[in-house]
TIDRENRO-942461 format. One record per atom (N, C-alpha, C): residue in one letter; x, y, z. Coordinates in pm, whole numbers, plus 50000, padded with zeros to 5 digits. Layout:
<pts>
AXYZ;...
</pts>
This chain:
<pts>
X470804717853393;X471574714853272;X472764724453264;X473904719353207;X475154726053210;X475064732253046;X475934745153096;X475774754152934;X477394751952940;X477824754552793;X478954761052778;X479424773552765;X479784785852799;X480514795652782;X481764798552791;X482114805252726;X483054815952676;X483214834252715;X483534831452916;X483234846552913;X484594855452889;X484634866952933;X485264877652929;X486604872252951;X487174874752847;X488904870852844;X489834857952861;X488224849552843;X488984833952822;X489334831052682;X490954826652719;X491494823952649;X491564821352534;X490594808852505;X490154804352361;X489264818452329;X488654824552364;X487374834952342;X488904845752283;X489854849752337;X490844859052311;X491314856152155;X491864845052177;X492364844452033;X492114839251934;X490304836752002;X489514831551830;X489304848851832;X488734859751875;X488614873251873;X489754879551749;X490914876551826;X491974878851811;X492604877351642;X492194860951597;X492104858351495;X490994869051374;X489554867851382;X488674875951340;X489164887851310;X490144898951444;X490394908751396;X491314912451276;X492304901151262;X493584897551161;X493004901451062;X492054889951040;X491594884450905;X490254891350827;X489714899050934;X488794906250876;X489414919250830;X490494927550937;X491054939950894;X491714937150759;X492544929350699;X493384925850559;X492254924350492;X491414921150504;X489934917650376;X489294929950373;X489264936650441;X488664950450502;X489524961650418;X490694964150443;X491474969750337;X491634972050228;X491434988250169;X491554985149983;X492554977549960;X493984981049992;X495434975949982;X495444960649987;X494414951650021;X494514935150052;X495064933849948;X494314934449818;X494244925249682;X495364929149608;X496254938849673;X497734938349634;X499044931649688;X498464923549792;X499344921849887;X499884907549860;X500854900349844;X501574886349835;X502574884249889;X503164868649899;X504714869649971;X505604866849880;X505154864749735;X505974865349659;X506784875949589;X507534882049512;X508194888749462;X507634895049369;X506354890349275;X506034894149229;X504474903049250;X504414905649406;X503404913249447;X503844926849470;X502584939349428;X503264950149448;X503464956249534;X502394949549634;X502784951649828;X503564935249878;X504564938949894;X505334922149902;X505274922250063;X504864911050151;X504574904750265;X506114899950278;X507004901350365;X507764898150454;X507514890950565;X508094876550591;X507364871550738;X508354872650836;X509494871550844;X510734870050898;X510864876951042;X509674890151031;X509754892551192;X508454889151236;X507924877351192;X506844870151294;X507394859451384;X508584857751410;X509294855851497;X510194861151614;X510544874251597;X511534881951710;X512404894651610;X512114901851673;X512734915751635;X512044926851611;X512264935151598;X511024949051514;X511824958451426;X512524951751333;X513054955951219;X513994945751106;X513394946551029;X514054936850918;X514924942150767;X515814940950771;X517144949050625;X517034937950546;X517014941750444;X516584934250311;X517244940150195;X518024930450129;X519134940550028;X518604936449851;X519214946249772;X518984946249651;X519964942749560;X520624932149464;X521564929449429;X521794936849277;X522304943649260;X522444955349096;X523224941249048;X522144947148876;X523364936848763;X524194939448755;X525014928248700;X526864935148674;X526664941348540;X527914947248569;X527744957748450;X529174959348321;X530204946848393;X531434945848286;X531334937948157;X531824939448083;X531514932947931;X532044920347916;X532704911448068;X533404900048030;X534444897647967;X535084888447899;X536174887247846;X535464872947701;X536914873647592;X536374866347452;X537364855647502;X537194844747387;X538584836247386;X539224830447496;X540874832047446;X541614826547580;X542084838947651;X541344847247643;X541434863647735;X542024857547908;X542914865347943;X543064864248058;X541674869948175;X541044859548234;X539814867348296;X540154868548468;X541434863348496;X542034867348646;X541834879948639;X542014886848768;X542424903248809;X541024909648706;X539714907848652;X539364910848598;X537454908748630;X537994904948737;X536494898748828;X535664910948853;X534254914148850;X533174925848915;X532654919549012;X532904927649109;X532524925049298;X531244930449229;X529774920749372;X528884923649327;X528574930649424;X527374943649392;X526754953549454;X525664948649543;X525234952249634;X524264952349714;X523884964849771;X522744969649772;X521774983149846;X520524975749902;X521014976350040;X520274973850171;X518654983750149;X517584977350231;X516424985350251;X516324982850422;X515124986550440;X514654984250574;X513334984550648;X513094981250691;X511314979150732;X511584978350941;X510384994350953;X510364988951109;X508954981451160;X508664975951245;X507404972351314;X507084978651426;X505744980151443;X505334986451568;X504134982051620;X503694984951743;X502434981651783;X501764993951762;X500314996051694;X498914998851668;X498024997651711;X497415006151843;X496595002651926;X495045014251926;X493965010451938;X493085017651955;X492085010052066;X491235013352153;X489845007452260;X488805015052232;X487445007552287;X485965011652274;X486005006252417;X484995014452450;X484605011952615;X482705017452623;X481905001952690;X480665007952705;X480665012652813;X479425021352829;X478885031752956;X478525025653080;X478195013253052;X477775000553169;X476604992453102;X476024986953191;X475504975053116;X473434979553140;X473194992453196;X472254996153161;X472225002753027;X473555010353004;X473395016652880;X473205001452708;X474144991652775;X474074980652688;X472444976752691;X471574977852797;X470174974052769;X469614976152685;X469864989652652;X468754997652603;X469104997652419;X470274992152363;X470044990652239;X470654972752205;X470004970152084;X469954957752051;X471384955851979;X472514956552038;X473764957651974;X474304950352102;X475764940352048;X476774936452122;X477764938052077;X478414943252239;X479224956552257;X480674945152201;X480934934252233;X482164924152171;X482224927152008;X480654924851962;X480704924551779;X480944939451746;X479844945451780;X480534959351727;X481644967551799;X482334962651862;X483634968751931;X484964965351787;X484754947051768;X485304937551677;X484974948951536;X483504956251523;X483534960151331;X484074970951342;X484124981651484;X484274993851526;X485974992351467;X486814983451559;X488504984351571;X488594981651414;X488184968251369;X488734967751238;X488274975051113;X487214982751129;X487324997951039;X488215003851015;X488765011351198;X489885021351230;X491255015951158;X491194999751222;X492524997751177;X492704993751050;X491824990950936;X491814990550801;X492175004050757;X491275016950790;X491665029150780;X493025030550775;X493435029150876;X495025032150915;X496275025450812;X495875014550811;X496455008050699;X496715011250563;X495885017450504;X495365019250392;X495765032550338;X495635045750485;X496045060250482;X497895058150466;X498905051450558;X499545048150570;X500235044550449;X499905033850345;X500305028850247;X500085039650150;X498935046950112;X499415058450019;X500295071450076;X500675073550193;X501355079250251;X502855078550235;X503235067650222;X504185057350165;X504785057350042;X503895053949948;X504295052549798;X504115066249712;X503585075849783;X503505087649743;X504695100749729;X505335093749927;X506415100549924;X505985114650016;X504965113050079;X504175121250175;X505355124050271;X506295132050242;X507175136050385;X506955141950468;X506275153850412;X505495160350548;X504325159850654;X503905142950617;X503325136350717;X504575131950815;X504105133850941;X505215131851012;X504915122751122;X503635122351169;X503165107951275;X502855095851205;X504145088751239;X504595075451220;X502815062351228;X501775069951313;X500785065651278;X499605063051177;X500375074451094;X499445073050964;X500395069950824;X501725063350860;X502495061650802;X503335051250780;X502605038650831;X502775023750868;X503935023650946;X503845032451032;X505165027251128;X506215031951126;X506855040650954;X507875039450932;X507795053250886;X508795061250863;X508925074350854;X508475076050683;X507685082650571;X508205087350489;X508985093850410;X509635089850295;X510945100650218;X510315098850071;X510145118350056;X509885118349923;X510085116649821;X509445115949690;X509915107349574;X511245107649520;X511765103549489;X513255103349383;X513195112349324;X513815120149281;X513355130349095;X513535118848982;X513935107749001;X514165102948886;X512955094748851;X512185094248957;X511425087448978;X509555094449022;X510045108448934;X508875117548960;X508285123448805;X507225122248814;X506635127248676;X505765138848689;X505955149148637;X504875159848610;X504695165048450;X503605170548457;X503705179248337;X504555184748290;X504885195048342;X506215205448313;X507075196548299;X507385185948336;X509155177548294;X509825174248411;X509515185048515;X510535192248576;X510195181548700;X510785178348848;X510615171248928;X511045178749032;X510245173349145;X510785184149288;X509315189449358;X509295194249453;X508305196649533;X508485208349492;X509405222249456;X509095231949380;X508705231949265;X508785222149208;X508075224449069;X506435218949087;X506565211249143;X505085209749192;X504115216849255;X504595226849315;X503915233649363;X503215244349252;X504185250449131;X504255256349035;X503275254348913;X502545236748899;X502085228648825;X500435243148849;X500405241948683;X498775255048636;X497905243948601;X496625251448547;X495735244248565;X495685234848368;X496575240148344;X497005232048221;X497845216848255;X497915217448344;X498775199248371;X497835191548463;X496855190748373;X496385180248409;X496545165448402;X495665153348472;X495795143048451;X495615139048290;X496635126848211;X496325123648098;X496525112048043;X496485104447990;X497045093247922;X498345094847916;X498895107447802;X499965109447777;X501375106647894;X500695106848029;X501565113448136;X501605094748181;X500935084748130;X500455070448183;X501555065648023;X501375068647959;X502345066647840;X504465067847862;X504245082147960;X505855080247972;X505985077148100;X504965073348200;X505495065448279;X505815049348251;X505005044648205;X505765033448123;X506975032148060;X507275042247966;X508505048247894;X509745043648053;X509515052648133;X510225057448264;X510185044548335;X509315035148359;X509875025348418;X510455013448310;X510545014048182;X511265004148120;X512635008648114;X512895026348146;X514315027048104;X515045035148257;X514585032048355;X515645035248494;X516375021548480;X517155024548555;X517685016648630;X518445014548762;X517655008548817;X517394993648760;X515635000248745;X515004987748668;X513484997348621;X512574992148707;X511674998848713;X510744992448754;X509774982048734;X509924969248775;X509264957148734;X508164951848669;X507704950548578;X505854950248625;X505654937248692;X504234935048719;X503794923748808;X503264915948650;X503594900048674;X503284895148559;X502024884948595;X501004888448498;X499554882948498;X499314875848394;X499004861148434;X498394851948308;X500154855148170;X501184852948258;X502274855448118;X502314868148091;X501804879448135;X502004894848015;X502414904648149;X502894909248119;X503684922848207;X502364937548207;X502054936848337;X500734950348396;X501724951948499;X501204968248484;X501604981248597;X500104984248665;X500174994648732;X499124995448855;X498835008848863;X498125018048838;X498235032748853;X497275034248963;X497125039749035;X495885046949141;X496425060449127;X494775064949107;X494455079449056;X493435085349180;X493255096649178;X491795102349273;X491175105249223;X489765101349242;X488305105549153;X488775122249072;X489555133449139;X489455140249088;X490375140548936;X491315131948923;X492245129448825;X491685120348704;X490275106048783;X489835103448706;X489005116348640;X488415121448683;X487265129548617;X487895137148502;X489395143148520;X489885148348393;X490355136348349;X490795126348344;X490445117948231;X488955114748140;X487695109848239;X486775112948132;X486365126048058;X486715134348107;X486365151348018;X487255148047941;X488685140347897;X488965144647762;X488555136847657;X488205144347560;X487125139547469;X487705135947306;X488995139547350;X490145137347212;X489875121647162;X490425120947009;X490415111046986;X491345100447058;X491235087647096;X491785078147120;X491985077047254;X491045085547338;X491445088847495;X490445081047581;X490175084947699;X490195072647788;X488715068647768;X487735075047746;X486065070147696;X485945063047586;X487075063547429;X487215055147365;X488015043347409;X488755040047472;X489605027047558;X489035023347650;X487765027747682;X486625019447755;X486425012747703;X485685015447624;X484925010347549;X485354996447475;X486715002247399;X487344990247335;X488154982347413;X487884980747533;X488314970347657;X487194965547676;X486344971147707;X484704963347698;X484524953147604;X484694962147506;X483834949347397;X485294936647355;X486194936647352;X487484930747373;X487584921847458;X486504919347614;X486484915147689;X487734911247792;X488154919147801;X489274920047912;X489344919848010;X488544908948084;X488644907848244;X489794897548271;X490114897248382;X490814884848433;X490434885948576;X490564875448623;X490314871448745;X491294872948906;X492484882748792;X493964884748935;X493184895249000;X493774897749134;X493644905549226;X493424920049174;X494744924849120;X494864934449033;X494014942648963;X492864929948883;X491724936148818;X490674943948896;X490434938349014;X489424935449082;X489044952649137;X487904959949093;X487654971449145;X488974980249009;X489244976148932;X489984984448820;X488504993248720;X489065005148706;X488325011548657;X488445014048487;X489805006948458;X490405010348336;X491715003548331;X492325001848200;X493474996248167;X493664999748003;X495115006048056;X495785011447945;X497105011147915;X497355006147802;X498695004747753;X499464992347863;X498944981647902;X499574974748015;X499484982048137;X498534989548170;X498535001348330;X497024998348358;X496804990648472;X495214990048496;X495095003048650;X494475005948623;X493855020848649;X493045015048742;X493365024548908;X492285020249011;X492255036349092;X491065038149075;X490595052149118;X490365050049316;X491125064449369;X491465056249503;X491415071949584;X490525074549685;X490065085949746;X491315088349832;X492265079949894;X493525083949974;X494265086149885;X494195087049737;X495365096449683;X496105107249736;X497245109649758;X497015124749852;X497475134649794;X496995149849863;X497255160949843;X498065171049849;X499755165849872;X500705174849897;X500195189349973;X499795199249878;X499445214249879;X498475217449753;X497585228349812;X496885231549689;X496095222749609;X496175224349498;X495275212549426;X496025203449359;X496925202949401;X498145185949327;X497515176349405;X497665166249340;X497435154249376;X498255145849307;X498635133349379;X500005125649379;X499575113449325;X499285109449222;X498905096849148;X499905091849176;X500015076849208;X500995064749225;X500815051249086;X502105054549005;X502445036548920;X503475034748999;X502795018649017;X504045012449065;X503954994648968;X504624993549026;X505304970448971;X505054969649094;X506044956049058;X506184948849166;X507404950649269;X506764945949363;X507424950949534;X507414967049532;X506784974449494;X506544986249495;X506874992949644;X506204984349720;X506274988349854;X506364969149926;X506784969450091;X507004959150150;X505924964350274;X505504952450362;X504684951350431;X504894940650532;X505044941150662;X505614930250784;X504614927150860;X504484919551000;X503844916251062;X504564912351202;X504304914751332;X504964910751417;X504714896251453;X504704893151605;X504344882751632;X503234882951760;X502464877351835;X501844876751957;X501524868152036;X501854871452128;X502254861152254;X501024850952301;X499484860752268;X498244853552249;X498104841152168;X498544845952023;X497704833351920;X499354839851808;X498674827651683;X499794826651568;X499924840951535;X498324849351537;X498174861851418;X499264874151478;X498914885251413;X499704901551472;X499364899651555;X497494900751538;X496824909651591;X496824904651746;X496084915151878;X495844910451951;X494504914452003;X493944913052123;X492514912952142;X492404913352289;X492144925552371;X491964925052507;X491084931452559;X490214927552716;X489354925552721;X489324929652877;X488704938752894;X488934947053057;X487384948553111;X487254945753238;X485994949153297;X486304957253399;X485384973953402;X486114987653460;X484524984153606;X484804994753637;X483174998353797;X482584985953804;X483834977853863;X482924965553949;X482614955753841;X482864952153741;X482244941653625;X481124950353526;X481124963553598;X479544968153486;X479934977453339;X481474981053331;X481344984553209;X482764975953112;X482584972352962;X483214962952936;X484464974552824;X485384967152860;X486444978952756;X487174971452674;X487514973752563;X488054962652445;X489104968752372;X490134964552386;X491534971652330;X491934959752195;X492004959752078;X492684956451979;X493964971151920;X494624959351826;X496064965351758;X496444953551665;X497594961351614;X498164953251500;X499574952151536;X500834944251542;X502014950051518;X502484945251403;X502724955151313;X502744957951200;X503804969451155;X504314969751042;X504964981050952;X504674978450811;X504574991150727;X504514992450546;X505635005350522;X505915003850360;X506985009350345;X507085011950182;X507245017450126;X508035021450005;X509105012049995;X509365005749865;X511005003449880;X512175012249850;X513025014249916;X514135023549840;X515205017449849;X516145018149730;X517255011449706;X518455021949712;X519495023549740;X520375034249686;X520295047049690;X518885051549802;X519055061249828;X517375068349720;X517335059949644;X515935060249529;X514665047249531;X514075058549512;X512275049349487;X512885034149382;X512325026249420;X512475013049330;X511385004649259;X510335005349301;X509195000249234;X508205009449219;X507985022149204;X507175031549164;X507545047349127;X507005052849054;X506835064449003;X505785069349030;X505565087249053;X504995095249163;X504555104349041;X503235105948983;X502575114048899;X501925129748958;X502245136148971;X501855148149034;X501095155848934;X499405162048936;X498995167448868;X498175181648926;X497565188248840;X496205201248905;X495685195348843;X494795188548957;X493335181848977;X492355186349060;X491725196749040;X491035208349195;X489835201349121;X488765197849227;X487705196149235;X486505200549126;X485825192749023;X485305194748920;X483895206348951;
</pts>
């Protein structure tokens, strides 16, 4: 009787693999349930280089800003040229392999080395993804391998576009931040303030009709939020979101720990750590940051999926990657869809 198989590096076997790795790493990712191709996502999907290139410029058009003319006003010679501030996004390939010992060592445990090679890569490369994107919106400059940084170099926050305690903005003043500036409502209060009045401001993402922002905090920033015990603070706005029943069903909600003042609150362990005990809380809107995808010569997806047999056929080696880039947006030289909360948050 004739079987069917699917061995080592046939084709269809490659880029159904191939596929799996795509689609499981994006589901795999905290960052998925932010991600859209619309405008109004706060990780916005770009497709444009899933066709050819490994870099895509993408511009920002500023409102006009002249007062027009009344009546039978002469409005010749009186025209506003419109502005544009370019961005940019690079792509790269993302590669990691697992390799077994040979195929006595495969005997001896009840594991296949294809499936867990497949949960092994798309861990790493969810990891990567994920480190990368708060790396990103944080403004992490002194990360400097482009590998943990979606590809693309980081540039730190704006000042205009930086919030601390003290007032003050800058990586020297941050460094400076005592153990009195802590995380607070108050500091979730004028970032709101701060993105209704830049400009241009920062967007919110609009849910069910109503305008929400996005904060990610680190367990240690949540925790001084629940210690404060003041009236009207974040253990009482539990509560009265609880019983209020305030779920919805967007992406957004999903794994939210809190929502305040239009800011749903998602507690997030890659917050990062500049120096010392700061930690870099991220609000952002929408298109906060952009996110690409290459193309592959295998199948439709990024991803790809390869498949090597080393000593004669006896040990099997499995190379996946992504080509991929993520990014901050910056317009003009400034952060555009987020504000950078810097607090002393040292370990409770």
């Amino acid at each position: 009787m004739g079987a069917t198989e699917f061995g080592v590096n046939h084709p269809l076997a490659v880029k159904l693999w191939s596929k799996r790795l795509f689609y499981e790493t994006l589901k795999e990712t905290w960052i998925g349930k932010f991600t859209g191709t619309s405008s109004n996502s706060l990780i916005h999907i770009q497709k444009e280089l899933k066709q050819v290139g490994d870099k895509l410029t993408y511009g920002l058009r500023m409102l006009l800003t002249g007062d027009g003319v009344q009546g039978d006003e002469t409005l010749e010679g009186k025209e506003e040229a419109l502005v544009f501030h370019p961005d940019s996004i690079l792509i790269n390939q993302l590669r990691h392999a697992t390799r077994s010992s040979g195929k006595m060592s495969e005997q001896r445990v009840p594991y296949g080395i294809r499936e867990e090679s497949r949960q092994a890569l798309t861990d790493w490369l969810a990891d990567k993804i994920d480190t990368g994107f708060f790396n990103q919106i944080a403004g992490m400059s002194g990360v400097t391998d482009t590998k943990l940084t979606g590809n693309n170099a980081t540039v730190a926050p704006s000042n205009d576009h930086w919030l601390l305690a003290t007032g003050v903005a800058g990586t020297d003043a941050e460094t400076s931040l005592s153990a009195s500036s802590v995380f607070s409502l108050t500091l979730l209060d004028k970032a709101v303030v701060m993105a209704k009045v830049l400009s241009p401001g920062v967007r919110p993402i609009r849910v069910n009709g109503e305008n929400k922002y996005v904060c990610f905090i680190h367990p240690y920033q949540h925790y001084q939020l629940r210690m404060n015990t003041n009236t009207a603070q974040y253990m009482d706005i539990q509560k009265a979101a609880l019983q209020g029943g305030q779920i919805s069903k967007n992406p957004i909600y999903t794994g939210a720990i809190a929502e305040y003042n239009g800011v749903v609150l998602h507690e997030a362990t890659r917050v990062p750590n500049p120096s010392g005990y700061v930690r870099r809380a991220v609000f952002g809107g929408a298109q906060s940051a952009v996110m690409s995808f290459g193309r592959d010569t295998a199948s439709e997806t990024a991803a790809n999926w390869v498949e090597e047999l080393f000593d004669y056929k006896n040990q099997l080696g499995v190379a996946a990657g992504l080509i991929y880039g993520l990014k901050k947006c910056i317009f003009n030289s400034k952060d555009f869809g987020c504000i950078t909360i810097s607090t002393y948050s040292p370990a409770p």
